[in-house]
Each structure stands twice: as C-alpha cells, then as structure tokens.
N, C-alpha and C positions, 0 to 999 in steps of 0.2 A: 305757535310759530310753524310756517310750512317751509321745506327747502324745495325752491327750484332750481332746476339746469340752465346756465344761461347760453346761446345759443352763440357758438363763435362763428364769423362770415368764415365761409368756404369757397374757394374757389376751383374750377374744376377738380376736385377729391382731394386739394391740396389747403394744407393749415398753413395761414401768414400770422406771426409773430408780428408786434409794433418792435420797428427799429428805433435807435436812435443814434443822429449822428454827432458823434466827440465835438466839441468846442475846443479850441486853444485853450482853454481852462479848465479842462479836463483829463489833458494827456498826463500820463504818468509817467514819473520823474526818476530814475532808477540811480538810489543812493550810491556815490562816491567811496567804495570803500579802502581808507589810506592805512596802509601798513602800521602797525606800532614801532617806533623807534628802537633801534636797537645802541646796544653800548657802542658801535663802530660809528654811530653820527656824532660823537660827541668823546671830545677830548679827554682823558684819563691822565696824560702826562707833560709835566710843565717842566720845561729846560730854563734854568735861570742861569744868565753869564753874568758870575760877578766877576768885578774889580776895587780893588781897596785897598786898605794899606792898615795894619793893625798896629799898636802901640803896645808892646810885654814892659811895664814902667822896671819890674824887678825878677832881670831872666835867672839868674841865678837860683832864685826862690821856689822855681817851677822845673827846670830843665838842668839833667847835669855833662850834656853835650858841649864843646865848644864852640862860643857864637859862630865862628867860620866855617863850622859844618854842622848847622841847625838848617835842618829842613822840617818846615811843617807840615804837621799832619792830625787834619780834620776827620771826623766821622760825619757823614753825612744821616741825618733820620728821618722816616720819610713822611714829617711835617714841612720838611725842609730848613732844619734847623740843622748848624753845625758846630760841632762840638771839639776841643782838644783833649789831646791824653791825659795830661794832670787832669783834668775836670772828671772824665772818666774815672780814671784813679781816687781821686777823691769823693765823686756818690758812689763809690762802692765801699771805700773806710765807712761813710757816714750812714750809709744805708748798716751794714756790720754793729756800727756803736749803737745807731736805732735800735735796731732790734737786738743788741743786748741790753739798753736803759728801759727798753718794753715788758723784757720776760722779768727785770727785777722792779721795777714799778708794779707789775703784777703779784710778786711775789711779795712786795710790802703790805700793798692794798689788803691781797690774802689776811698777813701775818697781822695785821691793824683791824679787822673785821674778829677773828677769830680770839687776839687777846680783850679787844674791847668787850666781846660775850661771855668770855672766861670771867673777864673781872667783874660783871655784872651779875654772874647767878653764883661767882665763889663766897662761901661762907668763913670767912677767915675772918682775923684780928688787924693781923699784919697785912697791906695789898702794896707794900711799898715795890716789890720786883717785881709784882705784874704791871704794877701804871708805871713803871720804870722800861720796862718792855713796849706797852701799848702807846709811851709817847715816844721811845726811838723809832717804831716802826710809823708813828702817821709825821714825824717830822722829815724821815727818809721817802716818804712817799710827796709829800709836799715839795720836798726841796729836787726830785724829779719830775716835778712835771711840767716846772719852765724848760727846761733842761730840753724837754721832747718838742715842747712847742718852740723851740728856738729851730728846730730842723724843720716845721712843718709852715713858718710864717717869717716873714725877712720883716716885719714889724716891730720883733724883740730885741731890748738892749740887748747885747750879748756881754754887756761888762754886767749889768746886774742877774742876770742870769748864774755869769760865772759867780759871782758874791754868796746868791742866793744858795747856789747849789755846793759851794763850800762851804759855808758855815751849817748848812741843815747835815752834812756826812761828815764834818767833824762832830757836831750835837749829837748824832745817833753815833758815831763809833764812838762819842767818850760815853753817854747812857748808858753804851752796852758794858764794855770794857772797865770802867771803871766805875760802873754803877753798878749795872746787876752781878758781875763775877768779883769785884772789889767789896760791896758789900756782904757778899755769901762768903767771900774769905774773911772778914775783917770777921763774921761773926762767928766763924768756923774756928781761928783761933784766939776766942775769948777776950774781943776787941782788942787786938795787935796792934799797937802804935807803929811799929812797922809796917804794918798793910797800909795804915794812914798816909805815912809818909811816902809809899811807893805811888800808890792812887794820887796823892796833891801832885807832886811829878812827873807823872804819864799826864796826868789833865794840862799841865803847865806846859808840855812838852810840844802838845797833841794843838792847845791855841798858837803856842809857836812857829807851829811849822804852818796855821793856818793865816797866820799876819805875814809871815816870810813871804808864803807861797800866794800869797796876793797883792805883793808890792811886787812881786819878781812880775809878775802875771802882767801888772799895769805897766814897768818900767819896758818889757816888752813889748807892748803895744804900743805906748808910745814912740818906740826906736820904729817901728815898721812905720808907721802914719808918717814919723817925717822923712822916712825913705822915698814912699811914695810922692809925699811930696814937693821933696825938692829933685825929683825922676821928671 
C-alpha cells in the first residue's frame, strides 16, 4: 500500500473549502425551555360555604346547656371534616378504655402463654390450680378481644359483645376467686364445710349480679332506641 498527497485546487495562494448552503430542512430549531411549575400555579386551599340544618334527636343526652343558650360549636379538621364537643369528649374516654382493655389483654395473653408452659413441663400429681389459672386467664383474654374489635369496626353487635365480654370476666373472676383461693383454703383447713359454703355463695352471688347486670344493660337500651325513636 503506498500513500499519496492529494492535491487540493488553489487559487491565487489562497485554500477554498466546499460550502454548503442550509435547506429549510436544516435550520436549527432551538429548544423551548418552560419553567417547572411551582406550588403558587396550583390551588392548595378550598373554602366550602355550607348550609344546613342538623337534627340533635336527644339534647339532653349530649349537652347540659339550656336549649335557649346552646350555641354550637364544630371543630374544623383539615380533611374537612367537622366534628362536635361530645364527639371529642367521647374519642378521647374511648381512645383511654382502648388503651386500657390493650395493656390487659396483653397482660392476659402473657399470663395464658406462661401458665400453659408451666403446666406443660410441671411434674406434679395434682395440676388442678394451674389449669384453673391457665383457663381463667385464656377465657379473660378471649372475652376481650371482641370488646377491642367493637372500637376498631362499626360491624360488631355491640349487645353480643356486651354478653360476650360479661360472662368470660365473671368465668375468670369466679376461676380465680373461688377456685384457685377457695380451693387452697378449703384444703388448707382440712376441707372446711364452711369454705364450701362460702365459695357456693360468692359463685351464686357473682352469676347474680351477672343475669341482673344484663337485663339492667338491655332494659336500657331499649328505653334509649324508643327515645330515638319516637324523637
């Protein structure tokens, strides 16, 4: 392969370059460049005028003002939800009992994990006050935890709720009370017919006031429903 020089035209001592002239389809087009938007293009707050007119079916129940000087008063949130003072008042009782039926649900849960493992590796004869213990504690934990889901979903009866959760905290207080401390005494003194007779009477006492305490429970709810509705 040889290289040669190729010989460019010269004209008087002077080099000409090949031009070439632009087309219309070649002119260059120099990019548009549009700002990014900022939050001032674009609405952040929305005024809503309302009008309306509300219906309180039972004011006394809520309010202890006299209707001629009830003036209302809304909390505004900013969903744009609005809210009254009893409401207030009342998720903050509910949010308080939540979170006390939580720390003892937790403390059941506990005490029901740890007797169930006790009763499982103890070597004894007798396991009658430990599964006397380990079924107060998973019936107290059962009978809370409709209890918690009645706060967390508007889908639960709240009458069987209330059933539910009375009869499982009378079970575990009579278990306790007159099972595990009634049996340790009856045998403490040389099966006492007295302890007997005290224990069938706190038991009888203890169902009592849990039949009373849930006729009372219903007779009052149904006094409010036909308040409401004939409001």
């Amino acid at each position: 392969m040889t290289l040669a020089a190729i010989p460019t035209p010269t004209s008087t001592g002077q080099h000409f370059l090949p031009t070439v002239n632009p087309s219309p389809s070649t002119l260059h087009v120099l990019p548009r460049i549009t700002p990014a938007p900022s939050t001032d293009d674009y609405p952040t707050q929305v005024v809503v005028a309302l009008t309306t007119t509300i219906l309180i079916p039972d004011y006394s129940l809520y309010y202890d003002t006299p209707i001629s000087q009830f003036s209302p008063n809304y909390q505004a949130l900013s969903d744009g939800s609005l809210i009254a003072s009893p409401y207030r008042l009342e998720l903050q009782q509910d949010n308080g009992v939540l979170l006390l039926l939580s720390i003892l649900v937790t403390i059941f849960l506990r005490n029901a994990l740890v007797s169930g493992n006790y009763l499982r590796r103890i070597k004894v004869q007798r396991k009658v006050i430990f599964r006397m213990l380990f079924a107060s504690q998973v019936i107290a934990f059962v009978g809370l935890v409709p209890k918690i889901a009645s706060f967390l979903t508007p889908r639960v009866n709240c009458r069987s709720v209330e059933i539910v959760f009375a009869i499982s905290s009378t079970s575990s207080i009579v278990i306790i009370m007159t099972g595990i401390f009634g049996y340790k005494a009856y045998k403490c003194l040389a099966n006492s017919i007295l302890v007997l007779v005290t224990l069938a009477i706190l038991t009888i006492g203890a169902v009592g006031v849990l039949i009373q305490s849930q006729t009372l429970f219903g007779s009052f709810q149904q006094f409010i429903t036909r308040k409401l509705l004939t409001n």
